[in-house]
N, C-alpha and C positions, 0 to 999 in steps of 0.2 A: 787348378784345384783352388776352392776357396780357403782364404785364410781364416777364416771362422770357423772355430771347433765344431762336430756334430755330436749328438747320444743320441741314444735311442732307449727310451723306460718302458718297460713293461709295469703293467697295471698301474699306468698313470692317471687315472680316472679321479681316483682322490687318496687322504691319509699322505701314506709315505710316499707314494709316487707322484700323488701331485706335488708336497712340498721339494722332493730330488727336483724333478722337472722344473721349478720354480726357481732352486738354487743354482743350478745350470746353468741357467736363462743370465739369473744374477751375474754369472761369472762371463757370462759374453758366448755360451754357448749357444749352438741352435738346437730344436731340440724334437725329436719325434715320441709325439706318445702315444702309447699305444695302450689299448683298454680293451674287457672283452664289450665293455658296454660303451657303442659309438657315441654319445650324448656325451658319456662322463670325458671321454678323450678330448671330445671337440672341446668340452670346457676348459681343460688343462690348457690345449691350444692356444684356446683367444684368451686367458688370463696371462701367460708367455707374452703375447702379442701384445696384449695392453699395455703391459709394461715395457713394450720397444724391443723384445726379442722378436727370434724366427722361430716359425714352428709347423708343425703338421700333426694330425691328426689320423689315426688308422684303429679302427675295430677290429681287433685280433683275440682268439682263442690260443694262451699259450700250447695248446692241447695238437693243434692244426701246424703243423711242422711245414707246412707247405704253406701258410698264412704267413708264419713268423721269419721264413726266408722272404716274403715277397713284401714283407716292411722293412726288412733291413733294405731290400734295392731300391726301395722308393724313397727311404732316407737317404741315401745314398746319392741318390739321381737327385733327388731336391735340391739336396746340400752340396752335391761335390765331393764328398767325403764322409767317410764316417770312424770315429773318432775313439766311442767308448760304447760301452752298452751294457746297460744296468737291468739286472733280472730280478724285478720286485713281486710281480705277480706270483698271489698264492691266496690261500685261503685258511681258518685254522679247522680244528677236530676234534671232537672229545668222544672217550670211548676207552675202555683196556683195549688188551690183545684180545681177551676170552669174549668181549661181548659187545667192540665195532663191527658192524657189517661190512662181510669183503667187499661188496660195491664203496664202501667210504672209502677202505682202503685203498684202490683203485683209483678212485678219483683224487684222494689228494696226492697219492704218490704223483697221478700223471702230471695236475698240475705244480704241486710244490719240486718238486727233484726232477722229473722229466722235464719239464717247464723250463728250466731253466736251461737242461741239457739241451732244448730247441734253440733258446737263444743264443747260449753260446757258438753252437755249430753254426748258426747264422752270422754269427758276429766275425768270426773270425777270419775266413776270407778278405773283408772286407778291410777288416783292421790290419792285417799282413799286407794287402794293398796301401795303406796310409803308411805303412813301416811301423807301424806301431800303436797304442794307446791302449786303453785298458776295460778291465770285464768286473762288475761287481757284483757279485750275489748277494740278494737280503736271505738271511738262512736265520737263528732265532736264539737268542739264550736256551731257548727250550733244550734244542740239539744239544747242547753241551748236559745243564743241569739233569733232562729226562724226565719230570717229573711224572706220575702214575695219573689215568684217567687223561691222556692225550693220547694214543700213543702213536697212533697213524700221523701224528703232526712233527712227534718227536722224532719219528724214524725218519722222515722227509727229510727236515732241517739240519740231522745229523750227515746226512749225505750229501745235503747243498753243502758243508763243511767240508766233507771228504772230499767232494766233484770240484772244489776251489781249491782244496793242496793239490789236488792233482794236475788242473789246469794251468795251477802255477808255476808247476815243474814241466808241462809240456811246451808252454809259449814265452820261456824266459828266455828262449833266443831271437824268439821273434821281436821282441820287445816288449812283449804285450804283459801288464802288468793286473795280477788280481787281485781282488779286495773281497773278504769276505765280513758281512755283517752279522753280528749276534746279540744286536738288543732284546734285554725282556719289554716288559710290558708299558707300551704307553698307549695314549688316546687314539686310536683306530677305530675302523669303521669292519675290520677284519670278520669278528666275528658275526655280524649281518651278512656280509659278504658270503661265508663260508656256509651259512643257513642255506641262503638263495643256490650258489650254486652243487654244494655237495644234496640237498635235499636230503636227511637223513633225519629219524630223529637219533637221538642218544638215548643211552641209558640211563635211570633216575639220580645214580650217583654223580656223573659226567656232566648232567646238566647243573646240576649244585656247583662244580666247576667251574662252569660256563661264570655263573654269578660272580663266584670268587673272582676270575679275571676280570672281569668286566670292574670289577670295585678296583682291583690292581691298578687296570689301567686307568683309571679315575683320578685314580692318586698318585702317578709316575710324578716325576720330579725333572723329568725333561719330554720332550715333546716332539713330533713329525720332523718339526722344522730342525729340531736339533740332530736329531738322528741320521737326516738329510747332508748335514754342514760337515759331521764326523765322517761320515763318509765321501764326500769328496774333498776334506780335507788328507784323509787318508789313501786315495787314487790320486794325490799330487806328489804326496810325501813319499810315495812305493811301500806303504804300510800296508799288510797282509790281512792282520785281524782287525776288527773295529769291536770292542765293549767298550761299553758306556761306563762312564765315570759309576755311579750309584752302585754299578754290578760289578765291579775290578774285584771286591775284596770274595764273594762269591765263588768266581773265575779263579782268584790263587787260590782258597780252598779246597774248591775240585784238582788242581793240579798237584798240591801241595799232601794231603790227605783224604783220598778219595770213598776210603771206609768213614770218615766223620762226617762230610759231604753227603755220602749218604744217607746215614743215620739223621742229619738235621732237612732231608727233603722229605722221608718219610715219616719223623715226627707231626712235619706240616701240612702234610697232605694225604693222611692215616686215613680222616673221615670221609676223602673223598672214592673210597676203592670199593668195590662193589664185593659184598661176603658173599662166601661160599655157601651153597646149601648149607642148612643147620646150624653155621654161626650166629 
């Protein structure tokens, strides 16, 4: 077995997966990425490479459970071993409950929470063969906060949450350590992403949304690359949650005072809710 670390990223293509993939790299890992779009992967690839890592490259649909087992062996057979596996791929969503269509539904649930549920069932095997290493999900401040006019994104990322206490509890004998991530908003390529592949439109209020984050993440105050380093700082340390600095005092709010919490999310986000007939 090689002495060189493996991972494996979903949606490494670009944003956060390609800076994870990069950071790895940094740390001496090798590193499998995997994208639904083969171009963007390859690229992740040879920028790894350039810089004197190892790497591969696979076009996978988190959606294809029989894709996402047959990249984990090909990482595996590459490398020797495989090591960690990081579930980035997803897309976002706007929309209420009353006036997302159930197709959007569908699709990001499969990919955002199901997606992940693929990788990890693929990872694991693998990793209990290596005695150990660890499973990170990217899951979303959203999940925690909730805010209105997402909601199919909301519910997703509140269940990659649940789907990571829970795997926590199932493979702490294995060794196998999980990391779950919940940064808000920084500079991504997300919601293009989620245009292309959910195809949906929104509704008029949702898409006014859309705008609002898009200015959000304009203006974040940390970055890919950071969001990157926090989390495999936290798969070294056996750290559980990963928030970002900017968002801690948010986080003790909602745990702290949950009726105040909410009363200051939909102060903020009043204009964005679609009225009812007649209002």
């Amino acid at each position: 077995m090689s002495k060189q670390k493996a991972v494996v990223v979903t949606g490494a293509g670009s944003g956060l997966g390609r800076a994870l993939a990069l950071h790895y790299a940094h740390q001496g890992w090798s590193v499998a990425a995997l994208d639904i779009d083969r171009a963007a992967a390859e690229a992740t690839a040879q920028a790894v490479m350039a810089e004197g890592g190892d790497a591969i490259a696979e076009a996978v649909d988190v959606r294809d459970a029989q894709a996402v087992e047959a990249a984990a062996a090909a990482a595996a057979e590459r490398f020797g071993r495989l090591d960690a596996w990081v579930n980035n791929a997803g897309i976002a969503s706007s929309g209420t409950v009353a006036d997302a269509p159930m197709s959007q539904w569908q699709t990001v649930l499969d990919i955002d929470l199901l997606g992940v549920v693929r990788g990890a069932r693929a990872a694991i095997p693998w990793l209990r063969e290596a005695g150990g290493g660890h499973i990170t999900n990217v899951a979303s401040f959203a999940g925690i906060a909730n805010p209105p006019g997402m909601a199919s994104y909301n519910v997703a990322k509140a269940g990659v949450i649940s789907l990571s206490e829970t795997l926590r509890a199932e493979l702490a004998d294995d060794n196998i350590h999980v990391v779950v991530a919940c940064p808000s908003f920084f500079k991504t390529n997300l919601l293009a992403t989620s245009r292309t592949v959910a195809g949906e439109a929104a509704p008029e209020k949702p898409q006014a949304m859309e705008k609002i984050t898009e200015k959000l993440m304009a203006r974040s105050s940390f970055t890919a690359d950071d969001v990157a380093a926090a989390m495999y700082r936290a798969a070294e340390r056996g750290q559980f949650l990963v928030v970002m600095r900017p968002d801690l005092p948010r986080w003790a709010l909602k745990r702290a005072s949950p009726e105040l919490f909410f009363k200051m999310v939909r102060r903020a986000t009043r204009a964005f809710i679609q009225p009812r007939p007649g209002q």
